[in-house]
C-alpha positions in Angstrom: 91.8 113.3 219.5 91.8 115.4 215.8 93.7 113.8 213.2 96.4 116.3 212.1 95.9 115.6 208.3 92.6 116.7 208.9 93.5 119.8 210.9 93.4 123.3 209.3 96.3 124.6 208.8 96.8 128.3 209.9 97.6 131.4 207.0 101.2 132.0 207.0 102.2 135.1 208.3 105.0 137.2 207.3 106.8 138.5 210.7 106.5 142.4 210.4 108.0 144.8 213.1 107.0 145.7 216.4 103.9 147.7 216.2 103.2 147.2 212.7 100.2 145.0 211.7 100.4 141.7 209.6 100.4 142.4 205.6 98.4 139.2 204.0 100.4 137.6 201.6 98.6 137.2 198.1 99.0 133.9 196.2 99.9 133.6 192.8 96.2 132.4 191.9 94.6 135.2 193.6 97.1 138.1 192.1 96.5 136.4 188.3 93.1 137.2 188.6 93.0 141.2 189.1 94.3 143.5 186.6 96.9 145.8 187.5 96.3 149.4 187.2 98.4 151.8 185.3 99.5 154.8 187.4 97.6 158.0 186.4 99.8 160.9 185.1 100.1 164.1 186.8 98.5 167.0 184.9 101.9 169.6 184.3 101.3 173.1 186.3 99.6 175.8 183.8 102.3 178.1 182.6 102.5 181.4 183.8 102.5 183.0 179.9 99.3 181.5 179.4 97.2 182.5 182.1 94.6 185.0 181.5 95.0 188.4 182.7 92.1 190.1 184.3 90.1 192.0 181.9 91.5 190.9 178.8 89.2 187.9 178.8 86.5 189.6 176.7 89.2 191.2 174.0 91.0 187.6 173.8 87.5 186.2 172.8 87.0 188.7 170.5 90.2 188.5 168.7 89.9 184.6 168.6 85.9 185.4 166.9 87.8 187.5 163.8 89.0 185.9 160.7 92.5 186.5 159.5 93.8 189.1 157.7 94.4 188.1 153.7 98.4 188.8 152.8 98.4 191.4 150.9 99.6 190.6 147.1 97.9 193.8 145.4 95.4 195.9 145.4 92.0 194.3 146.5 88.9 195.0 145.4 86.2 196.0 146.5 84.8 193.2 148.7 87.2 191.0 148.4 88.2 189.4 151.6 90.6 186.8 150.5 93.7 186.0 148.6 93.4 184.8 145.2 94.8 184.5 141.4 93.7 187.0 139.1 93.1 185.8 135.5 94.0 188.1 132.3 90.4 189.7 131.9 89.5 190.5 135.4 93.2 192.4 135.6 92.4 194.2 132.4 88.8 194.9 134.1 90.3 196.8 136.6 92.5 198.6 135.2 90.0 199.8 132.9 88.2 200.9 135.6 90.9 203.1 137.3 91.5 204.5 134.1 87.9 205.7 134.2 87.8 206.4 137.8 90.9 208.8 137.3 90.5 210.1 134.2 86.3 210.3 133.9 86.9 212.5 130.5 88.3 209.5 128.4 85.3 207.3 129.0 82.8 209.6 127.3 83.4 209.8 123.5 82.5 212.4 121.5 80.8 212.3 118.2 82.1 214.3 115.5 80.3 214.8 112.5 82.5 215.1 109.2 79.7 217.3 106.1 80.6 216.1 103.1 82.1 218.7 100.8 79.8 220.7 98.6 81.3 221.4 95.2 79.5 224.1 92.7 81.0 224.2 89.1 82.3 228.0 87.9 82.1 228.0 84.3 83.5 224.9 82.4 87.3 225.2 84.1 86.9 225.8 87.5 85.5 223.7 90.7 84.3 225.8 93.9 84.4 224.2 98.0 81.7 225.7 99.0 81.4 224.8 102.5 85.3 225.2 102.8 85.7 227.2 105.5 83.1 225.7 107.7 85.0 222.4 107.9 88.3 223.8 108.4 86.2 225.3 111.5 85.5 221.5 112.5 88.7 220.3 112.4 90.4 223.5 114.1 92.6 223.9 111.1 93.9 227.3 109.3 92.2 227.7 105.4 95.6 228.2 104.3 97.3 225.5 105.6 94.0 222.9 103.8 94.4 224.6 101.2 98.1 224.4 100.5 97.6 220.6 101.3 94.7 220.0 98.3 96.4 222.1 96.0 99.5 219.8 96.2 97.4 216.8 96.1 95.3 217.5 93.0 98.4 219.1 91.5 96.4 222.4 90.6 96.1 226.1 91.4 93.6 227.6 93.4 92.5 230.7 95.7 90.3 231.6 98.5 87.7 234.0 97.4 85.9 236.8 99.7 83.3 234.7 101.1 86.0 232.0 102.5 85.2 229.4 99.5 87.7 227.3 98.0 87.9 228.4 93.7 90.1 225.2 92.1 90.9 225.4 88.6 89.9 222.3 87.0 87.4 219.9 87.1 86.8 217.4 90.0 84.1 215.3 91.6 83.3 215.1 94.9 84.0 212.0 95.8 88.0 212.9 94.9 87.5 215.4 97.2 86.2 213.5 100.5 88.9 211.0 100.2 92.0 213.8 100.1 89.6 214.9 103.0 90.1 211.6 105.2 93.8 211.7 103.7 94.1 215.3 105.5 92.7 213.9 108.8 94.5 211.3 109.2 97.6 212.9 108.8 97.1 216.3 110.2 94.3 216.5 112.8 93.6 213.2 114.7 95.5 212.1 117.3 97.8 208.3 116.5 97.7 207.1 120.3 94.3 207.8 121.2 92.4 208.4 117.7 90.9 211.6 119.0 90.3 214.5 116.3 90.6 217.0 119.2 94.2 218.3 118.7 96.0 221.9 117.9 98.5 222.4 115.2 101.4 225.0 115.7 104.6 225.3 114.0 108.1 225.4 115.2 110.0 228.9 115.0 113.2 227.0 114.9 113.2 223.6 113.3 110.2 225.3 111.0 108.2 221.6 111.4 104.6 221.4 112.7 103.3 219.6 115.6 100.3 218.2 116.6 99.2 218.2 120.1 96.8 216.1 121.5 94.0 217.8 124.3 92.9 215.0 125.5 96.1 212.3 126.1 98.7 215.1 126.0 100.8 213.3 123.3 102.7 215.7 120.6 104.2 214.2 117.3 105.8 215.7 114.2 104.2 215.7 111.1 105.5 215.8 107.4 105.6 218.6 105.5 103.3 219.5 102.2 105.3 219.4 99.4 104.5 221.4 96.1 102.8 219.8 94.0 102.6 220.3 90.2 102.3 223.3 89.1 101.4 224.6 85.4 103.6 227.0 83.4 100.9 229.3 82.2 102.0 232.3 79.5 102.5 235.0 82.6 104.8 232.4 84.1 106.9 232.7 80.7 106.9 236.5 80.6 107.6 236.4 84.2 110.7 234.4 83.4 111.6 236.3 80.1 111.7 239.8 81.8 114.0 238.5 84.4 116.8 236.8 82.2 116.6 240.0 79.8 
């Protein structure tokens, strides 16, 4: 006869429904040592927008492959690819080069060659230009209106002879000469916005002013008159003067 303390005692069983099979019961010993697994998340359905469309594969992967286009700020130059800041010389650079992209003529500068003026002395009173006329060739200028301009400067008398030369009546040097030359330029023949000596001179039939017009910028300004200068009462003056008051 078994002792009962020594009998095994049988697993305890929950009572379950007809037809259903026991479910073992787990003990608190044996569920502390598993770990518990965390559900796994259901992956949400792919959305219908984002579903590639049959043949456009290849152009999607394509698209993706290119880089984006730069906003567009300016101008860019050539080769540039990518917005950036534009320091003050690189913006002058460029302009610059439009200006000579557009307008090649500007870029090439001509060199004009002034001669000196050649003075002869007549006798012991008078002075003679002798390459008169060819400057007033150079700078595109009528001999009467040069003359009329020196004449006033030095204060004298003078006349163009048959060979187109300059006769002033006194005696000068040429270096007196040259600089009521560069005087004359300056004022009547180059150009004060782009310093080009290539301009025309034509005179108003109403306001009776001259202008000077620039060929190569286009730009037209006024210039001053020449006023008379001095001029000498000689004894034919007198006479002159005497005969018409008697």
């Amino acid at each position: 006869m078994s002792d009962p303390a020594t009998e095994p005692t049988p697993a305890a069983t929950t009572p379950t429904p007809a037809g259903d099979e026991p479910v073992e019961e787990f003990t608190f010993g044996d569920f502390a040592g598993k770990k518990k697994r965390k559900a796994k998340k259901a992956a949400p359905a792919p959305d219908a927008a984002a579903l590639p469309v049959e043949g456009e594969g290849e152009a999607l992967s394509v698209a993706s492959s290119l880089p984006a286009a730069p906003a567009e700020v300016g101008v860019l130059a050539a080769g540039e690819t990518e917005e950036r800041d534009y320091n003050y010389a690189e913006l002058l650079e460029r302009v610059f080069a439009l200006l000579r992209e557009k307008n090649p003529n500007l870029s090439v500068r001509k060199r004009h060659v002034m001669p000196p003026p050649q003075l002869v002395r007549v006798g012991t009173r008078k002075t003679m230009w002798a390459n008169f006329a060819q400057i007033c060739q150079l700078m595109h200028r009528q001999p009467e209106h040069v003359m009329s301009f020196f004449l006033a400067e030095m204060g004298t008398e003078g006349s163009i002879d048959g060979n187109q030369r300059l006769v002033i009546k006194g005696r000068y040097q040429p270096k007196q000469v040259e600089s009521l030359l560069k005087k004359y330029i300056i004022e009547y023949v180059t150009c004060h916005m782009c310093r080009n000596p290539e301009t025309s001179l034509t005179r108003d039939s109403v306001t009776r002013l001259y202008f000077i017009q620039c060929e190569s910028c286009g730009s037209r300004r006024s210039v001053a008159p020449i006023k008379t200068g001095f001029h000498a009462t000689m004894r034919t003056d007198r006479r002159k003067v005497k005969a018409t008051t008697a």
